[in-house]
C-alpha positions as CSV (number, residue, x, y, z in Angstrom):
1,X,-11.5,-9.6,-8.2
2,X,-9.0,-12.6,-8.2
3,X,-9.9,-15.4,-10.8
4,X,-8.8,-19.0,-9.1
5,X,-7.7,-22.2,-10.8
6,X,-9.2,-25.7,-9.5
7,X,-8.0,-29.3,-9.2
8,X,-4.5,-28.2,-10.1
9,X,-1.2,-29.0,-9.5
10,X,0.7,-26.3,-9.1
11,X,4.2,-26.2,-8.4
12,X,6.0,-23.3,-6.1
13,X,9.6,-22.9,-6.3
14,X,10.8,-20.8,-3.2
15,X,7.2,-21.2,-2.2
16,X,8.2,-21.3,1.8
17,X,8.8,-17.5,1.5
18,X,6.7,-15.1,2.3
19,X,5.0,-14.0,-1.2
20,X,5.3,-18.0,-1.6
21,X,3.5,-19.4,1.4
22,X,0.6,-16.5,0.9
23,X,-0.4,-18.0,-2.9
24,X,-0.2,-21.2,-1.3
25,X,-2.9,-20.0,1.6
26,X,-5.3,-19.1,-1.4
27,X,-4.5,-21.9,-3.5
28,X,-4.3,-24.8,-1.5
29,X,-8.1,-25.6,-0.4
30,X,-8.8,-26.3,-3.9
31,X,-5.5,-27.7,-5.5
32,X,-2.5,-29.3,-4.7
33,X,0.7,-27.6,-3.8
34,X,3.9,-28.8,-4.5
35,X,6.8,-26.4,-2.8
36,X,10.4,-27.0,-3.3
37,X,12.4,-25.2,-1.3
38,X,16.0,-25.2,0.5
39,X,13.8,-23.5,3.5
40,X,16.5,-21.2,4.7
41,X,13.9,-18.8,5.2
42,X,10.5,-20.9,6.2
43,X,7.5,-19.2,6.3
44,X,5.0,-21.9,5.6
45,X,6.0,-24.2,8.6
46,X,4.9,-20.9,11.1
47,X,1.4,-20.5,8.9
48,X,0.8,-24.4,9.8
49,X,0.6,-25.2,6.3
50,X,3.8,-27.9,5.6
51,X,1.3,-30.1,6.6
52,X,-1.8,-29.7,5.0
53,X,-3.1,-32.4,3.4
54,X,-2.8,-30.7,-0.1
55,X,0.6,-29.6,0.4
56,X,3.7,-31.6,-1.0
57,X,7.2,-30.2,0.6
58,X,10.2,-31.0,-0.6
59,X,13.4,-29.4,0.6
60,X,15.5,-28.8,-2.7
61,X,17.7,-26.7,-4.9
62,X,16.7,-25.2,-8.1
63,X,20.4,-25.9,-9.0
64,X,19.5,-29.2,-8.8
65,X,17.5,-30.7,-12.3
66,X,17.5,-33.9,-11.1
67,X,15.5,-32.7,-8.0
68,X,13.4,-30.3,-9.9
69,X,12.2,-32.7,-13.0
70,X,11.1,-34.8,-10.2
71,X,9.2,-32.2,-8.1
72,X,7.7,-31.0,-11.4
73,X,5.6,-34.4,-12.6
74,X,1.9,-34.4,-12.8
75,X,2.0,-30.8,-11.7
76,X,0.1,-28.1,-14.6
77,X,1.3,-25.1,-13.5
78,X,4.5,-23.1,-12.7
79,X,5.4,-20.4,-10.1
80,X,8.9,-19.9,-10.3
81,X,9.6,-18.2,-6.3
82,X,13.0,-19.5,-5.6
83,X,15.8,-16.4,-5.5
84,X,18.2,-14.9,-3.2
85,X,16.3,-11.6,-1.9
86,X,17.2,-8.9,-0.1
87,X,19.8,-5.7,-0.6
88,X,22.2,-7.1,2.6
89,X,22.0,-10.4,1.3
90,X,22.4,-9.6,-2.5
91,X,25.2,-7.9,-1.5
92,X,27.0,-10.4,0.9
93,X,26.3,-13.7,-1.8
94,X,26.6,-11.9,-5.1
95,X,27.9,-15.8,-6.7
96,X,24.9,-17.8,-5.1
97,X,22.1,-14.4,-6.6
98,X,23.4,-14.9,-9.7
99,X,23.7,-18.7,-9.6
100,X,20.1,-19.1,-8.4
101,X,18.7,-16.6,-10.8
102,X,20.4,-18.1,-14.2
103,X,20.5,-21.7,-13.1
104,X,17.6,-21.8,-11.1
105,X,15.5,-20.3,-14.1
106,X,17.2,-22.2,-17.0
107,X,16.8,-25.6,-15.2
108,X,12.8,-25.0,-14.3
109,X,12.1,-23.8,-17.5
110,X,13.9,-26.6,-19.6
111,X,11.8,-28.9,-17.0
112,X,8.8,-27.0,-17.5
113,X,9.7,-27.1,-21.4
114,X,9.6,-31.4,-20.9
115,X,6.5,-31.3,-19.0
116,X,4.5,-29.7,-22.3
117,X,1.7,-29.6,-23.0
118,X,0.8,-30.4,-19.7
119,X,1.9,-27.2,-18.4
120,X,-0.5,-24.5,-18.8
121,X,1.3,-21.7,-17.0
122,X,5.2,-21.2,-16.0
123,X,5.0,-17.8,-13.7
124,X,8.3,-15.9,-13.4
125,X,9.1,-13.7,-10.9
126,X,11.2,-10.6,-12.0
127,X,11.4,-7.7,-9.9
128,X,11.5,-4.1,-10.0
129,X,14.7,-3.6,-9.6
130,X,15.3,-4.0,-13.2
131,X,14.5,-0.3,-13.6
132,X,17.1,1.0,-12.0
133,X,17.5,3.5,-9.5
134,X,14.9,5.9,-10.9
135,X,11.9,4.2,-12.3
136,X,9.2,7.2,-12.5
137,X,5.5,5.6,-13.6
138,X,7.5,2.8,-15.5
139,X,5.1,0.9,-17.8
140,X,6.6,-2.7,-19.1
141,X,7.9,-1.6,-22.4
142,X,10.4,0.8,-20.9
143,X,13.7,0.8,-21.2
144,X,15.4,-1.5,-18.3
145,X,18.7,-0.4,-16.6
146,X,21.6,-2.2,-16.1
147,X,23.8,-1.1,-13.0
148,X,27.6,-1.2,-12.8
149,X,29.4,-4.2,-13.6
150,X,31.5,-5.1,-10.3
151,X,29.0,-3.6,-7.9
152,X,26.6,-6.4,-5.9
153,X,23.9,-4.2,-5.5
154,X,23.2,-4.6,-8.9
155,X,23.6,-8.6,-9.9
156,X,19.9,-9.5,-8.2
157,X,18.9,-6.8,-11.2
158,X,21.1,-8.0,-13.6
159,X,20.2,-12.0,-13.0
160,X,16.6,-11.2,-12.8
161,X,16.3,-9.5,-15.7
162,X,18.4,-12.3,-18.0
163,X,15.4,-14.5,-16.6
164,X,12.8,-12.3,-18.0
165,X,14.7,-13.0,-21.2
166,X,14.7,-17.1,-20.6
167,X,11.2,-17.2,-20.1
168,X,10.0,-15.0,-23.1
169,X,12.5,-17.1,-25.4
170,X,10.9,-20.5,-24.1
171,X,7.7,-18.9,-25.0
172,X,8.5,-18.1,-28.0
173,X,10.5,-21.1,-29.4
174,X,9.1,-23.5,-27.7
175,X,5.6,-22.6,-26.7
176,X,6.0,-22.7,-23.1
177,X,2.7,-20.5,-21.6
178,X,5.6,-18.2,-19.8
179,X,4.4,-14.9,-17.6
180,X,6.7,-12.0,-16.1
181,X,5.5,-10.4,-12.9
182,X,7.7,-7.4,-11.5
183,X,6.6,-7.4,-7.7
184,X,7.3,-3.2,-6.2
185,X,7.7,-3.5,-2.6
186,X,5.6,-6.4,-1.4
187,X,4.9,-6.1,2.2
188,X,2.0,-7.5,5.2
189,X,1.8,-10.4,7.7
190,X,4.3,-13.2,7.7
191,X,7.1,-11.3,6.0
192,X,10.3,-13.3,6.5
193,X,13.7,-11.9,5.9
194,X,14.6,-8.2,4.8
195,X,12.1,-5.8,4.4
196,X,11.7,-1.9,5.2
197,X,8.3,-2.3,6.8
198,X,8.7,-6.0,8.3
199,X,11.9,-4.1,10.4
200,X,10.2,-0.9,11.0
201,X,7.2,-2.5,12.4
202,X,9.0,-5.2,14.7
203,X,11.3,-2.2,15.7
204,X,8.4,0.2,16.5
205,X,6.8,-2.4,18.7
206,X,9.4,-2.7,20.9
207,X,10.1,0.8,21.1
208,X,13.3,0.2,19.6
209,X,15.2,3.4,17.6
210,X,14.2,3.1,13.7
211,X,17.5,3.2,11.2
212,X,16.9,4.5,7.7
213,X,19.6,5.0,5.2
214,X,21.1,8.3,4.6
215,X,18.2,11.3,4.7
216,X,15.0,8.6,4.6
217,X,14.1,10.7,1.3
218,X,13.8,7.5,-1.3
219,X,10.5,6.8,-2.3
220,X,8.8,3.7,-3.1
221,X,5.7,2.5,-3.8
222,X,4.0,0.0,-1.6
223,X,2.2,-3.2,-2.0
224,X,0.2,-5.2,0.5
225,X,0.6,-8.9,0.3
226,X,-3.1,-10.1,-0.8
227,X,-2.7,-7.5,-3.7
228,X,0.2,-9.3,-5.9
229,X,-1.9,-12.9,-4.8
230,X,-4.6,-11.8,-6.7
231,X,-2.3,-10.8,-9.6
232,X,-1.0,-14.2,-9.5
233,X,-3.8,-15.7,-9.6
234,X,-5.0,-13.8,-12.3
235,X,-1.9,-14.5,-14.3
236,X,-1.9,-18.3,-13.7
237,X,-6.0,-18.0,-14.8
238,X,-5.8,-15.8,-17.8
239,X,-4.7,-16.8,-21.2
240,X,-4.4,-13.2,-22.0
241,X,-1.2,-12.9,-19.5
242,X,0.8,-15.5,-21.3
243,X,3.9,-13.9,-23.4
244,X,3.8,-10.8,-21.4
245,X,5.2,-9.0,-18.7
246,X,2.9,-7.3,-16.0
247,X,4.2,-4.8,-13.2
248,X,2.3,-5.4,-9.7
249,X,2.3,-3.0,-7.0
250,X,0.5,0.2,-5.8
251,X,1.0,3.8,-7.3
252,X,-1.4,5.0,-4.6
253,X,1.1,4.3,-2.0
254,X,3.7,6.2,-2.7
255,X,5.8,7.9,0.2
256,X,9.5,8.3,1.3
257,X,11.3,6.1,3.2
258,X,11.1,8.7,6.2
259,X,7.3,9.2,5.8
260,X,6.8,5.3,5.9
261,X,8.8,5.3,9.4
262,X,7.0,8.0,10.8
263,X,3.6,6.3,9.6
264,X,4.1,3.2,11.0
265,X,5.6,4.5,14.4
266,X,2.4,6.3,14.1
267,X,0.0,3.1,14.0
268,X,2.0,1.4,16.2
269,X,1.4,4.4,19.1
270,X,5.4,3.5,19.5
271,X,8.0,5.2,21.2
272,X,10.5,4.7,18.8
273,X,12.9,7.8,17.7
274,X,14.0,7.4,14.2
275,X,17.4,8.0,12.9
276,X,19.5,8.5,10.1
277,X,22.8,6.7,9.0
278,X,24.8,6.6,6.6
279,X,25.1,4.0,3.7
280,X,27.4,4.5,1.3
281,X,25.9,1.2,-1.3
282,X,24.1,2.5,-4.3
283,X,20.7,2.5,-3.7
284,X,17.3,2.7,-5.4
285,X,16.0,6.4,-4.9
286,X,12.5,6.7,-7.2
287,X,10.4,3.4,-7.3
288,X,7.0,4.0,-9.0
289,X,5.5,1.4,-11.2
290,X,2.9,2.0,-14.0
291,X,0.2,-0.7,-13.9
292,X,-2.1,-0.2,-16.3
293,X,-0.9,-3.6,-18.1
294,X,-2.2,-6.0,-15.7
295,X,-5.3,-3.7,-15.3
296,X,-6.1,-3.8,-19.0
297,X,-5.0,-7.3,-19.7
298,X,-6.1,-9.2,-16.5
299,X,-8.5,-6.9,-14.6
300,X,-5.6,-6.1,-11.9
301,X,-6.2,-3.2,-9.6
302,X,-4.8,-2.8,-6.0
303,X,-7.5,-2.5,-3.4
304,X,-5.6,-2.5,-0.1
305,X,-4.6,1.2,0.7
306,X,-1.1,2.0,2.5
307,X,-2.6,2.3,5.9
308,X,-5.2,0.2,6.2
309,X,-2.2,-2.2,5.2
310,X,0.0,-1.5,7.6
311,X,-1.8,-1.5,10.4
312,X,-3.0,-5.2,9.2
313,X,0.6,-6.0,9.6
314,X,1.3,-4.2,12.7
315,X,-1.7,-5.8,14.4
316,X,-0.7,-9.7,13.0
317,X,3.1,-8.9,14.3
318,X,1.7,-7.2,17.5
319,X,-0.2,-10.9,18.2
320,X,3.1,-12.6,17.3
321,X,4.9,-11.6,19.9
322,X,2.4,-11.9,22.4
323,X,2.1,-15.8,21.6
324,X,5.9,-15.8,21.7
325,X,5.8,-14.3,25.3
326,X,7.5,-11.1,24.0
327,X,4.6,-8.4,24.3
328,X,5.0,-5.4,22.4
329,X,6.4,-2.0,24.4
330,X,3.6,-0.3,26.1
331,X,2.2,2.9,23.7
332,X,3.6,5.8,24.2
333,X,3.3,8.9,26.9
């Protein structure tokens, strides 16, 4: 379903993360990858692909022009990773979010904007959280939210959203081939970080107890890892995507917070108990994307259903810490 570029150079910003080092596992057999990243979270070096032969790493700020103009010569395409991610995170480095997002953006598209024409694709990653905290079958042309000015929870929206704005300007005025993908709930093997199933699945393996906010009852919708590749790919392949916005994730999978925890205790035959506590941050309590965008414009659909999904991810993390010498808690009774 995934169209694929070849004999590219294709620049990843962030591209150690997780969403990151999975494009670069598709991408890098038949192109060359160049990732610049601070590597504070690393989850290409694990995968065994920092050193593939077709893999340039450099350890680098976005912050940085210098760094970036020099990261960004020869290469033809664009996938801007690098953020600050995460709700803890967000909220304990509100300066460096915002600083990443606005900089960050501003400095890789002013390079990209000096690299023309040889640039044929400049991939921005926005993120659903620009909807708000209710976001019910919201297609791109809806109306974005903007949270409370002074509370942290909200400046990763905020940020991400004025980038969304950068890269549709220096479309626009300058002719730079910009794209907008909004990724809901990405999750699957070789998450690094934050991440509701990444915890639950590490926690349910070891039999440890399951924390979920308040009464588990927010709903998301889920994506599994090769589904937004594809999209990518499709986006960085498709002349049609350039200009636009596209939302990427998986109506299909919709369930509560509590109903995810149960599932993947579930999978996992665990032991776990699951219990509630309180969190008193604003929060995101209806996440449900409309995608009939990328399926009209680039022939997106998600094939990878909840389940099958998260047992993929249990099973890879399961494996993990057997190799680590940390098996997983025996099933239970």
């Amino acid at each position: 379903m995934s169209a694929m570029i070849h004999g590219q150079r294709v620049l990843l910003t962030g591209g150690a993360g997780f969403i990151g080092t999975a494009l670069v596992r598709r991408l890098v057999e038949q192109n060359h990858c160049v990732v610049f990243d601070l590597l504070r979270r690393n989850a290409l070096g694990p995968a065994g692909l920092d050193k593939h032969p077709n893999v340039t790493l450099i350890e680098g700020d976005v912050r940085d022009p210098v760094a970036l103009a020099k990261a960004i010569e020869g290469c033809t395409h664009v996938v801007h990773l690098a953020s600050i991610a995460g709700v803890d995170t967000v909220l304990k480095n509100p300066v460096p979010t915002m600083e990443i997002a606005l900089e960050g953006t501003l400095n890789a598209l002013r390079c990209a904007r000096d690299a023309m024409p040889s640039i044929k694709r400049f991939v921005d990653f926005s993120t659903s959280e620009v909807f708000g905290r209710y976001a019910f079958r919201v297609g791109e042309g809806d109306v974005t939210t903007l949270g409370a000015v002074g509370e942290a929870r909200w400046t990763y929206a905020v940020s991400k959203l004025a980038t969304e704005h950068l890269a549709h300007c220096y479309h626009k005025q300058y002719g730079v081939p910009t794209v907008s993908v909004r990724p809901f709930n990405i999750f699957g093997p070789g998450q690094v970080g934050e991440g509701a199933v990444h915890a639950f699945v590490l926690r349910a393996l070891r039999g440890e107890t399951i924390n979920i906010h308040n009464k588990g009852d927010q709903i998301r919708s889920w994506c599994y890892i090769d589904d937004i590749v594809d999209a990518v790919l499709l986006t960085l392949s498709r002349d049609e995507a350039v200009g636009h916005a596209f939302n990427v994730g998986n109506p299909r999978a919709t369930v509560t917070i509590y109903q995810l925890a149960r599932t993947i205790v579930r999978l996992a035959d665990s032991r776990s108990e699951i219990r509630f506590v309180n969190w008193d941050f604003p929060d995101v309590e209806l996440r449900i994307p409309d995608t009939r965008k990328a399926e009209e414009l680039l022939g997106f659909a998600p094939r990878v259903e909840l389940e099958d999904g998260l047992m993929r991810t249990i099973v890879w993390y399961r494996e993990k810490l057997e190799r680590e010498g940390r098996p997983s808690q025996p099933p239970s009774a």
